[in-house]
Each structure stands twice: as C-alpha cells, then as structure tokens.
N, C-alpha and C positions, 0 to 999 in steps of 0.2 A: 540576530539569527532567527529566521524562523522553520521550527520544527515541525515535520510531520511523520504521522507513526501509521501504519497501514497492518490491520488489525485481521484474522481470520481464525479460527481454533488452534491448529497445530502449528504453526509457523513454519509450514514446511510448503505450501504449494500455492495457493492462491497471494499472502501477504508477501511472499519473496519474488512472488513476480511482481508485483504492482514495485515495492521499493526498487527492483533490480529496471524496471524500464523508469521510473518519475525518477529517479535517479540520475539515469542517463540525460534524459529530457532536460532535467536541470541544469545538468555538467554540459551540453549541448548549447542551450541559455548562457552559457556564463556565467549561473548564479549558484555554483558551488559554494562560494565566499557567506550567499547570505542566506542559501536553505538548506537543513540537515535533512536526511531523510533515516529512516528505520523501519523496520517493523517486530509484528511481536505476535502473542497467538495469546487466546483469555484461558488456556490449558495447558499443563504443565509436561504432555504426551511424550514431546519431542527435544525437551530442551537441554543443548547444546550440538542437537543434532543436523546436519547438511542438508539443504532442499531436496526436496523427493527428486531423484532421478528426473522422472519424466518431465517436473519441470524446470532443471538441470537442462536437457537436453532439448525441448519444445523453444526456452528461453536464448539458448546458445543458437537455433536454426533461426532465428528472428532477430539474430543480431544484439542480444542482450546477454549478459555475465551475470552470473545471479551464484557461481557456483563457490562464492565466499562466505555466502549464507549459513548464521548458526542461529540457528529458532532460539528465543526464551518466550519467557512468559511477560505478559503485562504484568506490572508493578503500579502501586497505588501514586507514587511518585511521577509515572510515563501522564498523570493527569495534570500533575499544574507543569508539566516540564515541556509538551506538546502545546504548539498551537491549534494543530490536526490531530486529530484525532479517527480514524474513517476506518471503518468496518466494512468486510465483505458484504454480511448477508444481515439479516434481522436477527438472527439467533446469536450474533455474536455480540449485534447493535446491544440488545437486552443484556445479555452478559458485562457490558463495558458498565452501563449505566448501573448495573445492579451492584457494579464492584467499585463505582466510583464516586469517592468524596462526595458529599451532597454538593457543594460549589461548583462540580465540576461535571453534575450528570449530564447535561446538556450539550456538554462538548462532540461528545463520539459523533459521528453522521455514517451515513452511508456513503461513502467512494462513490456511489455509482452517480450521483447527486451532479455530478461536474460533468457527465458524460453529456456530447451534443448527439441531436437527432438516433436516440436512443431510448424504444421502452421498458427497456429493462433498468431494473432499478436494484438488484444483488447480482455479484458474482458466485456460483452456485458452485460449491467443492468438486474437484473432476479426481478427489484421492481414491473413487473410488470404480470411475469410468476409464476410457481407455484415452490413449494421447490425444485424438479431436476435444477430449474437452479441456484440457491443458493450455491448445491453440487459441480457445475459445477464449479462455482466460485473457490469454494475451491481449488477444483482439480488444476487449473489455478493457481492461487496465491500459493501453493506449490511449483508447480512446477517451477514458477519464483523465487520464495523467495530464491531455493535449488540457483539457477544460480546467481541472487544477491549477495547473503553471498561470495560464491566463489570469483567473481568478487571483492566486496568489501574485501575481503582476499589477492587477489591478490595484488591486485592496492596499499593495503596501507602495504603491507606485516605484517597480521598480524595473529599471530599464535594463531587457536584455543585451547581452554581448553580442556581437558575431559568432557567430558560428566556426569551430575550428576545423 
C-alpha cells in the first residue's frame, strides 16, 4: 500500500481538499486497493474538527465530498508510516522537517511539485480570503493530484483500472 498525507496548518481547508479530490482521482483509477490517502495539519487549532465550510461547500460545487473530514494533527509516526509526505506551502514544508525524525526530514515535498504547466509552486491558505480562493485551491490540488497519480503510477508501475 502506498500512503500519502497532504499536509497544511489547520487541517481544515487547503489539506482536505487536496485528500478529498487525490482521493477521488485514485477511487476513479481503480487504485483504492493500493493507495491510502490522508491528511493532517502541523497545528493542533482544529483537531477533530469538520472542514471549513467554504471548503465544504467550494469542494461539493466541483464535484468532490470532503465533508467526512476531521482535521488532526501530524504525529512523529505519520513520518516512517507515509510514503508522501507534501505540504501546502513552505511554512508548513519547514514545520514538517523541523518536527521530523532526522531519517525522515527529507521526506516532506511540496504538493505543488507534481503540478504540470504551472508556476506556482505553494498553495496559499484562502482561511482567510473569501470563496474565489477556496476555488483556487481546487484548481491547484487538481491539478497536482492529475501529476501525483501519474507519478505514483510510474514509480511503482502500477496499472490503472477502468474507470467506473
């Protein structure tokens, strides 16, 4: 099985969208069987609590379920237990590493690392803008998710299903 953790401060609006679409994208693949997905936040703000509404609801107009979502926090274990590791922005990049096992600082990446024909390289918190940057979000975490999957298709050669 391999796991991937989608990492942002609170666990409430950037990392619940990126698991609630690579998620789907996977179940879409056929490769629920061989990818776990999760995410988590490197701050304790929100934990056990439901995605921020807006992206609750930005998430459900785009075709995506995210509304199962209960934020926790990274744990020092989410580092050898993860094959992925990806963080929104650089300030959480630095957070994961600063908190993580020496063996394992190197894991974290940036999410946005997968995305094609794209210069943006963080997904930038919209907790505190109005719902265009929610959408945004979206737009972003698609478009990495499409590059992910591939990648993680590559690397472990493993052949998509059909599509249901």
């Amino acid at each position: 099985m391999i796991k991937v953790l989608f990492v942002c401060m609170g666990n409430i609006c950037r990392s619940p969208t990126a698991w609630g679409i690579f998620k789907q994208k996977v179940s879409q693949a056929g490769l629920s069987d061989k990818i776990e997905v999760d995410s988590a936040g490197t701050e304790d703000y929100h934990v056990g609590q439901g995605a921020d509404p807006r992206a609750v609801r930005c998430a459900a107009e785009a075709g995506y379920d995210i509304s199962m979502h209960r934020a926790r926090q990274v744990t020092r274990s989410d580092f050898e237990m993860f094959d992925y590791i990806l963080a929104m922005d650089r300030t959480n990049l630095a957070a994961l590493r600063a908190m993580a096992p020496e063996a394992y600082r190197n894991k974290p990446q940036l999410f946005m690392r997968y995305a094609s024909d794209c210069d943006i390289d963080v997904i930038a918190d919209p907790y505190y803008g109005r719902e265009d940057g929610f959408r945004r979000v979206i737009a972003l975490c698609e478009n990495a998710s499409e590059g992910l999957l591939k990648h993680i298709e590559k690397t472990y050669a493993l052949k998509p299903h059909a599509k249901p």
